[in-house]
N, C-alpha and C positions, 0 to 999 in steps of 0.2 A: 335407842341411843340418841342423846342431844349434841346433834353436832355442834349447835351454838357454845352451850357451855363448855361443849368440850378446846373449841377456839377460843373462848377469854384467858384460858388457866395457860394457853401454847406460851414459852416463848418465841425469841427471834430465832434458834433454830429451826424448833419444829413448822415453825411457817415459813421458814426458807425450804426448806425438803418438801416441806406441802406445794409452794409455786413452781419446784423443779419438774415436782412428778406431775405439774399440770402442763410448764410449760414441755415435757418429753411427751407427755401424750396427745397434745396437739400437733407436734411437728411430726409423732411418729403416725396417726392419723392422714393428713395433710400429705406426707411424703408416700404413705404404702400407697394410696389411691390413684395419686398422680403416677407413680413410679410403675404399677400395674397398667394403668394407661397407656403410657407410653411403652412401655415391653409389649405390652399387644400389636400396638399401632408397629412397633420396629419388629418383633414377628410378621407381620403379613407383609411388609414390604423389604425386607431382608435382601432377598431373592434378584427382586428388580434393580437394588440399588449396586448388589456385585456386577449385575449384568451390566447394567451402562457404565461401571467403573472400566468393566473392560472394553465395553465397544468405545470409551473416549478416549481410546487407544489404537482406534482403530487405524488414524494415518501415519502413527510411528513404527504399528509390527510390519507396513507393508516391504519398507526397507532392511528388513531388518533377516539377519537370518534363523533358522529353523528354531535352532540353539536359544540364540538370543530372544525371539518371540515368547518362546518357553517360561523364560526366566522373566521376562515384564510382568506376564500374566499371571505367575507365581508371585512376584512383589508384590502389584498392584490388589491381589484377591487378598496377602495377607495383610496389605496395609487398612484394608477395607474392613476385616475381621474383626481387627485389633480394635479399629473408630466400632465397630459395634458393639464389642466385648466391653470399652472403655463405658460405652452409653447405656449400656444396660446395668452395670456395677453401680452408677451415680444413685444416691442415696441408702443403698445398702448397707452404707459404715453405719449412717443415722439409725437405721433399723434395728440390725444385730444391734449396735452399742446399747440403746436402747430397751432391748429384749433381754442384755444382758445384767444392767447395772439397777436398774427400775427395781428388779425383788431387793434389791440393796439396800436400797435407801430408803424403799418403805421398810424393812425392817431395822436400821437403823432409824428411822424416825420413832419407831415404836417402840426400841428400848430408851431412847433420848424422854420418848413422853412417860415411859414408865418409872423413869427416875425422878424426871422433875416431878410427876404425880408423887413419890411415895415423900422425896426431899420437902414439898409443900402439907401433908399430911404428916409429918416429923417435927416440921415448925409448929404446928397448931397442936401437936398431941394428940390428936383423934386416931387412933390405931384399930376402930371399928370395920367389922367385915364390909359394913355397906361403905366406910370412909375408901377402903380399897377398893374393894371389887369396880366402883364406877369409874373414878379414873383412869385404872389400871384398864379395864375390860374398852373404855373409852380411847385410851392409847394405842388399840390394835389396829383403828380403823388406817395407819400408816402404812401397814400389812396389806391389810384390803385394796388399796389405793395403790402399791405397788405392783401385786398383781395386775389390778386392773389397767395398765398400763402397757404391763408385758404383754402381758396372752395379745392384743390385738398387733402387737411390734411382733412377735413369733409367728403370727400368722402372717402376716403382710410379707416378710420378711420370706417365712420358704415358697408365699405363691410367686413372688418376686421370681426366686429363686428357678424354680420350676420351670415358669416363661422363656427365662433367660437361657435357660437348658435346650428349650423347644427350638427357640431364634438360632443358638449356636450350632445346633442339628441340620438346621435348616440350613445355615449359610456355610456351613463346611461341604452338605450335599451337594448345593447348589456351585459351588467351586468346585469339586471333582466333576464335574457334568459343564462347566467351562473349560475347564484344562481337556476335557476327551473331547469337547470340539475343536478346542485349538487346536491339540494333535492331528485329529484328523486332518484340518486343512493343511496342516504342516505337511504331513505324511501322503499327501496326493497333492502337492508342491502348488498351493495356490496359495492370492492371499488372503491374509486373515479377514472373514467378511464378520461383518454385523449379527452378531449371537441373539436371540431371544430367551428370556428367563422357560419358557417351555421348553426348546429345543434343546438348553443346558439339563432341565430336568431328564427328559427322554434321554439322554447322553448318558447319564450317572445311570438312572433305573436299566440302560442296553448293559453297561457295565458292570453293575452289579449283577445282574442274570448272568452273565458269562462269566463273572468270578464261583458265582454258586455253580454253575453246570461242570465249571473244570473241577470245581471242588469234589461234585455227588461222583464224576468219573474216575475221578483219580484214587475216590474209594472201593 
């Protein structure tokens, strides 16, 4: 197939839909890469950054009572959450939109070039198999190009996806296993000391063992 000739015969549509699906595939390129990047990088530090959300609370729960300690560290983890759920979604819309509109337009660019093909082949009168078959079959490569577009926005898009799953796992964990140390200190009347992203782990993981054991007993 000669892409050359088959670009002289485009109009101004088909070369607008052709610099779309170029410029959707660079930005969606450009964004999966970055955007898995960083969901890596905000996966492995997840953990750390709830932790010090709540020890930079640490001079205000000491006044405060049982109750109220509670409810900071409840705020504070979910306002923490939320800044991550919001940073890990950034570029996502680019993607999915992307994944989704790309088979579009390359097939409408394909029936746009199959018309002008058959409308320029109706001027001239050449109603020849070989007059059709090349522009028409030439026409398809908007198809091809539309595809190629999506399938790597699809992929980009659910490992995105996935990370951001693993991160949200993580930092929901890692908040049940701060709130069971805050408890404790509460509940053995001290004050709220300086938590470690480990110490919050071992918390959740004691917790959850003793959910499972009442659980297997109470069968």
């Amino acid at each position: 197939m000669d892409f050359t000739a088959y670009w002289q015969y485009t109009d101004i549509v088909t070369k607008f839909l052709f610099f779309s699906l170029l410029v959707l595939s660079i930005a969606s390129w450009v964004i999966g890469l970055l955007r898995i990047y960083y969901s890596k990088q905000q996966k492995n530090k997840v953990a750390d950054e709830l932790t010090q959300a709540v020890n930079a609370q640490h001079t205000s729960l000491v006044s405060l009572s049982s109750t109220e300690r509670k409810t900071v560290v409840e705020q504070t983890l979910m306002q923490e959450i939320g800044r991550v759920r919001f940073e890990g979604e950034k570029g996502m819309a680019v993607l999915g939109t992307t994944a989704a509109i790309a088979p579009f337009i390359g097939l409408f660019g394909t029936v746009w070039g199959i018309f002008h093909a058959l409308h320029n082949i109706g001027e001239t009168g050449q109603a020849g198999l070989g007059q059709v078959a090349g522009p028409v079959g030439e026409a398809l490569i908007m198809t091809g190009l539309g595809l190629a577009v999506a399938i790597p926005a699809v992929i980009f898009y659910n490992i995105g996806l996935r990370i951001n799953r693993k991160t949200m796992f993580a930092a929901h964990d890692t908040a049940y296993g701060l709130l069971g140390a805050t408890a404790k200190g509460i509940n053995a009347q001290e004050p709220t000391q300086t938590i470690s992203a480990q110490s919050a782990k071992q918390v959740s993981a004691q917790t959850n063992n003793n959910s499972l054991n009442t659980s297997t007993a109470n069968s």
